[in-house]
N, C-alpha and C positions, 0 to 999 in steps of 0.2 A: 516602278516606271509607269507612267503614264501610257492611258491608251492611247492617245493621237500621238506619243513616242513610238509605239509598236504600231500603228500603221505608219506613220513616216519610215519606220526601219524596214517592214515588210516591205512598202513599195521600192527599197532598194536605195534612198537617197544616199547613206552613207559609202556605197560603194561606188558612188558616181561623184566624190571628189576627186579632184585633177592630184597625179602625182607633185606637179610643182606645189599645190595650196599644202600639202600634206608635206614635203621636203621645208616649207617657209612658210609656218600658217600665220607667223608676223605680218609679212609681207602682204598676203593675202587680203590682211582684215584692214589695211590703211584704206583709206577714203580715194579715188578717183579723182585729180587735180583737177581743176578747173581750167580749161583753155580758150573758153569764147571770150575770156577778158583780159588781155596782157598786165590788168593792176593787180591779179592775184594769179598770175602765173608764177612757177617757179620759187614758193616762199620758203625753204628751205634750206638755202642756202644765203644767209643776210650777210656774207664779206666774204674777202678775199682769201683765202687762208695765209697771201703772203704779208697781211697787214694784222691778220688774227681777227677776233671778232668786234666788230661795233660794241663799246659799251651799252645798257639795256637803257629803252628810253630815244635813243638815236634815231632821228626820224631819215627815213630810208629813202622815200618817196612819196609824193605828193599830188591831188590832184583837187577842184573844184568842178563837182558836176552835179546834171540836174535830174538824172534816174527817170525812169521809168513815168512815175507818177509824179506832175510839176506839182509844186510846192512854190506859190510865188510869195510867200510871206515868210519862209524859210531857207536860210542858204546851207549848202548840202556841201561839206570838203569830207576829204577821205585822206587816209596817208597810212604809212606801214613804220614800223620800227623795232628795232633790234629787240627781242627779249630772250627767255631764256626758258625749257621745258623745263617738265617734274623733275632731271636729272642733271640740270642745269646747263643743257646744252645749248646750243646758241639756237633760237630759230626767231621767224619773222612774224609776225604779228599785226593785223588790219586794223581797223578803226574809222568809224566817222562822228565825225564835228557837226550837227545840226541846230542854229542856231536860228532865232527871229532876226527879220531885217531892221526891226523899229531899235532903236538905240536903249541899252540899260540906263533908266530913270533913276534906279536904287541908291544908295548910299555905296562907294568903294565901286572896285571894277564887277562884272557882271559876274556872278555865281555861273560854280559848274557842275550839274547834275551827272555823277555817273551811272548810266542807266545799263543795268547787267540783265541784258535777257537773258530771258530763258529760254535758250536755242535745243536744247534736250531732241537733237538731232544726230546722224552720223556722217551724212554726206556735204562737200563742201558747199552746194550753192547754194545750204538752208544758212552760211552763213549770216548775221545779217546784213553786213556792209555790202554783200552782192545782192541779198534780195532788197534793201532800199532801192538798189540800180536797177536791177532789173526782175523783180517781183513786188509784191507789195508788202512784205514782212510778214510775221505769222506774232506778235509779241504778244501776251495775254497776263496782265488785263493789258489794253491798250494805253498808258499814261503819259506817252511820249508828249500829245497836242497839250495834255497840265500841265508841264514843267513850259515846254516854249509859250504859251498861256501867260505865267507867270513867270518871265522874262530870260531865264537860264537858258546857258547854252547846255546841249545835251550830248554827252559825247558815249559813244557805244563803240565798246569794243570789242572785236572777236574771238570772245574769253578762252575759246574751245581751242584755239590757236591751229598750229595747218595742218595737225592731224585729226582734227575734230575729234579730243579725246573727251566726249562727255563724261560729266562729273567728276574728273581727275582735278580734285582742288589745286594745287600747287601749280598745275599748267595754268591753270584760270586767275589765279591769284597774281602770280609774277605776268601775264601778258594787262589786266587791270590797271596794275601800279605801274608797267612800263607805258602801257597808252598814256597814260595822266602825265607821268615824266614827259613824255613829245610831245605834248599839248604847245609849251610855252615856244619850242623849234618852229611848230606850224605857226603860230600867230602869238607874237610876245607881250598883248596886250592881255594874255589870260596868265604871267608872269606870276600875279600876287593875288589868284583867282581861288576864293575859299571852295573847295571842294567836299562835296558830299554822296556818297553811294546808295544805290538802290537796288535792291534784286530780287524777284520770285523763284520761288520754288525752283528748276536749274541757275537761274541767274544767283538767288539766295547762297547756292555752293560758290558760285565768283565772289559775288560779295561780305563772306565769311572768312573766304579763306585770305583774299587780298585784305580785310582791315585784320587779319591775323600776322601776317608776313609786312605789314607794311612796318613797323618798328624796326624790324632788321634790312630788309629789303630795299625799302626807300624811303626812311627817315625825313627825308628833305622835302618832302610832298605838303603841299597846305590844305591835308585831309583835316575837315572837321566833323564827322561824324558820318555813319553808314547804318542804312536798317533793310534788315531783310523778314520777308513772310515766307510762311510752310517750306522754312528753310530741311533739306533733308541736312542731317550731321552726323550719319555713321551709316555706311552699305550693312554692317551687319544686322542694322538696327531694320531696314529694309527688305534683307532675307526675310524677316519675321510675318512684315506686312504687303510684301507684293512679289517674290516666288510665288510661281505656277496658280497665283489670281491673275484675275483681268490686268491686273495692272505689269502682269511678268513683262510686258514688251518692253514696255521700259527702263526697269528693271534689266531686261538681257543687253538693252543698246547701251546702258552704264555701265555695263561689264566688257562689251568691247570697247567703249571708250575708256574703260580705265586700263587695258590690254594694249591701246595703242603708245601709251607713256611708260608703260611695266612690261614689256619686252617678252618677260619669263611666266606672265598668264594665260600670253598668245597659245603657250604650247601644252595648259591645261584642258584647251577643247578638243572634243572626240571629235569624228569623222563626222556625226549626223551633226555636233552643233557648227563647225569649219564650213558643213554646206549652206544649213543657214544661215550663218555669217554673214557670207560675203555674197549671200542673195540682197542682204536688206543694209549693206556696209554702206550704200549711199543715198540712205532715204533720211527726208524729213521726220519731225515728231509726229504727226496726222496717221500717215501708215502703221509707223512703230508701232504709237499706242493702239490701235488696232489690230496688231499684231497679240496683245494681251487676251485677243477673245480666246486663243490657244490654251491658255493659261500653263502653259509649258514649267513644269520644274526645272529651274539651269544644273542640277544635279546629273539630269538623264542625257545632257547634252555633253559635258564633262567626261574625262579619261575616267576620273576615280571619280565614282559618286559619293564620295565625304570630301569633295574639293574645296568646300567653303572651310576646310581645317586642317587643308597643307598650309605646309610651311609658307609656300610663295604667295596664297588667298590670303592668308592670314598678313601677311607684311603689305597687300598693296592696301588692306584692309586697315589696317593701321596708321600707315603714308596718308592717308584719305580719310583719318579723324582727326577735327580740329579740337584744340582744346590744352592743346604743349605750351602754349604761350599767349599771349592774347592783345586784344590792341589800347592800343592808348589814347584812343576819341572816344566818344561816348557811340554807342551801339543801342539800338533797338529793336525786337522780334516781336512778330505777331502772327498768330495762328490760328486756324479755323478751329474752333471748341468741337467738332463733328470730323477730325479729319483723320481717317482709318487707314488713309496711304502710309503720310508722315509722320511717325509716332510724335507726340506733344513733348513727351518725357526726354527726349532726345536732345531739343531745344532746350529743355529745363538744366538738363545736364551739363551742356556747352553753357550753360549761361553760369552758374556754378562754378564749373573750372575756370571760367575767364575772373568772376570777381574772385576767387581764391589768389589769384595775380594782380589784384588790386581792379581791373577793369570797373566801370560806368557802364553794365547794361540794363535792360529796362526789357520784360516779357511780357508782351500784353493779347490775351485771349480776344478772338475776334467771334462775330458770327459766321456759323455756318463749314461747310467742308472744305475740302484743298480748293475747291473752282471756288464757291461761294465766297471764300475768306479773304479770296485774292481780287476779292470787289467790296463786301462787307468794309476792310479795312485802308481801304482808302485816302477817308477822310481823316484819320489818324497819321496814318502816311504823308498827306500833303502838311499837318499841322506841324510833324516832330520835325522834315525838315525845313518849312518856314521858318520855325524857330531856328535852327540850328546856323542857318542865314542870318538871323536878326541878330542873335549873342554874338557872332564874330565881326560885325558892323561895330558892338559897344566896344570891343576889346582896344 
C-alpha cells in the first residue's frame, strides 16, 4: 500500500462514507444531471414505456443556437436521439451539427466530419454539446476550425452518453453511429453525405469502437473511413503503464466510467476509493489528470487488492477490448513513437486482429509523445481524410 493510502486511511476518510454511498455505491458514482439547461435535462428516459423504446438514431429533439462564444461564419444546431448503452438499454444521446455558412463548392453533397473528442471527463457539463453553449470546449488538439476550413460540416457527439461512462467502448460506439443515423432526421440534405471519423486519444476509444460495431449496428450508414491516434485499446494494457504514475487520475476516472455501464464493478471499490469517487464523480479531465500527481495504486482503493483478476475486472476488461470483429472501411492509426502512456504495441495488436478479419488498416508512427503526436500527426490526418473524400467523389 501506498503511503499517501496510509495517510488518507489514518486521517480517517474511509470511515466517513455516508451509509447510503456504501448500501448503493452504483448510485453514488453516477454524474450529477445537469439542470441549468432544459436541452439536457432528464436524458434518460428517451420514450414512453407505453410505446416502448424509439428505435436508435430517432432524433428526439432539436434546437439551433448560438453558445456562448458567437461564431458568425458557423451555424451551431444540437439535437438528441434514441441510442442504446453497453447493455443495450435504451438511453438518450446529445449531439451537435457545426457547420460553415458559405455553401459546399465540392463535387456531391458536403462531407461529414465525425469529430470524437476526447471528453476523458466524469461530470456532465464537461460534456461537449454543453460546453460549446456554455463554456468554451476543452478538445485537444484543437482541429475543429480545419475541418469547417475545409468545407465539412462537423458533427460531435456525446460519446460518453448520460452517464458519462468514460472509456466504456460500446456506450461510445452505439451513441457515434446513432448521432450519424439522426443526422439526415435533422437536416435531409446530409441524406447521401459520405462520412468519415476522427478521434484522439479518449475520442480514439469512440472512434475504434464505433467503426468496430458499425457492420452490425448500423450497416446502412455512408461511413467511408475513420482514423484515430494514441488510440488506448486494452485497460489492461494500461494497468501496466498508468497505475499509481502520474497518470493513475486518469486511469482511476476510466475505471468509474467503466463502473457506471458495468453495474457489478461499482461494488468492487473499498470505502477509501467510494470516498474518492464521488469527490471527483463530477469533474472535468484538467483536475483528473492532476489528480495523477497522487500516483495512487487503484489496487489500495479496491475490496480485494488482486481486483484487476476477478471475475467481474476481468469481464468489463474484456467487454472493453476491441478486436472480435472489425470494420469494413478502411481505418487508420497514428501514434507518437515516444509515448509511454499508450503502449504502441496495443495498437499494433488491434490492428492485426482487425486484418486477420480481412480489414484495410494502415499504422503510421508519428513524432513525439501522447501530447506531441496528437499535433506532430496532423498533417497526415488532414491528408488520409481528404483523400478518403476525394475516392468517394470518383466512385
Amino acid at each position: 500500500m501506498s503511503s499517501i493510502v496510509d495517510v488518507l486511511t489514518r486521517l480517517g476518510l474511509p470511515d466517513r462514507v455516508p451509509a447510503e454511498v456504501l448500501a448503493d455505491p452504483y448510485a453514488a458514482l453516477l454524474p450529477t444531471p445537469i439542470t441549468s439547461d432544459p436541452f439536457f435535462e432528464d436524458p434518460a428516459d428517451p420514450a414512453d414505456p407505453a410505446d416502448g423504446p424509439d428505435p436508435p438514431g430517432t432524433v428526439l429533439r432539436s434546437r439551433e443556437i448560438t453558445g456562448l462564444v458567437p461564431r458568425p461564419r458557423t451555424r451551431l444546431r444540437q439535437f438528441a436521439v434514441a441510442s442504446r448503452d453497453a447493455q443495450s438499454r435504451p438511453v438518450t444521446v446529445t449531439a451537435s451539427l457545426m457547420e460553415p455558412r458559405r455553401p459546399w463548392r465540392g463535387p456531391g453533397p458536403r462531407p461529414v466530419l465525425v469529430h470524437n473528442v476526447a471528453i476523458d471527463s466524469l461530470g456532465s457539463a464537461a460534456t461537449p454539446s454543453y460546453r460549446l453553449v456554455h463554456g468554451l470546449g476543452q478538445d485537444f488538439p484543437a482541429v475543429v476550425p480545419l475541418w469547417l476550413q475545409r468545407g465539412y460540416a462537423v458533427l460531435i457527439v456525446d460519446h460518453e452518453g448520460p452517464r458519462m461512462a468514460y472509456a466504456e467502448g460500446t456506450m461510445a460506439g452505439h451513441a457515434v453511429l446513432d448521432g450519424l443515423r439522426g443526422l439526415p432526421s435533422l437536416d435531409a440534405t446530409y441524406r447521401d453525405s459520405p462520412a468519415v471519423m476522427y478521434g484522439y486519444s479518449g475520442g480514439a476509444i469512440a472512434t475504434v469502437w464505433a467503426a468496430q460495431l458499425q457492420p452490425s449496428y448500423a450497416p446502412e450508414l455512408p461511413l467511408i473511413g475513420a482514423i484515430a491516434g494514441g488510440t488506448p485499446t486494452n485497460v489492461g494494457l494500461l494497468r501496466e503503464t498508468m497505475n499509481g504514475t502520474i497518470a493513475s487520475g486518469l486511469f482511476g476516472a476510466a475505471v468509474i466510467g467503466l463502473a457506471r455501464e458495468h453495474e457489478a464493478l461499482a461494488d468492487e471499490f473499498g470505502p477509501l476509493g467510494l470516498y474518492l469517487a464521488t469527490r471527483i464523480k463530477n469533474l472535468s479531465v484538467v483536475p483528473l489528470a492532476l489528480g495523477g500527481l497522487a500516483r495512487l495504486p487503484l489496487e489500495a482503493l479496491a475490496r480485494d487488492p488482486n481486483v484487476f483478476d476477478s471475475p467481474v475486472a476481468r469481464a468489463v476488461i474484456d467487454a472493453n477490448t476491441p478486436g472480435a470483429a472489425a470494420p469494413t472501411v478502411p481505418f487508420a492509426f497514428y501514434h507518437g513513437a515516444r509515448d509511454r502512456w499508450i503502449p504502441e504495441h496495443g495498437v499494433r495488436t488491434l490492428a492485426d486482429d482487425w486484418r486477420a478479419h480481412d480489414a484495410d488498416v494502415e499504422v503510421r508512427r508519428v513524432v513525439g509523445d501522447h501530447f506531441v503526436g496528437a499535433v506532430s500527426g496532423l498533417p497526415f490526418v488532414t491528408r488520409w481524410v481528404a483523400e478518403r473524400f476525394t475516392d468517394s467523389t470518383r466512385r
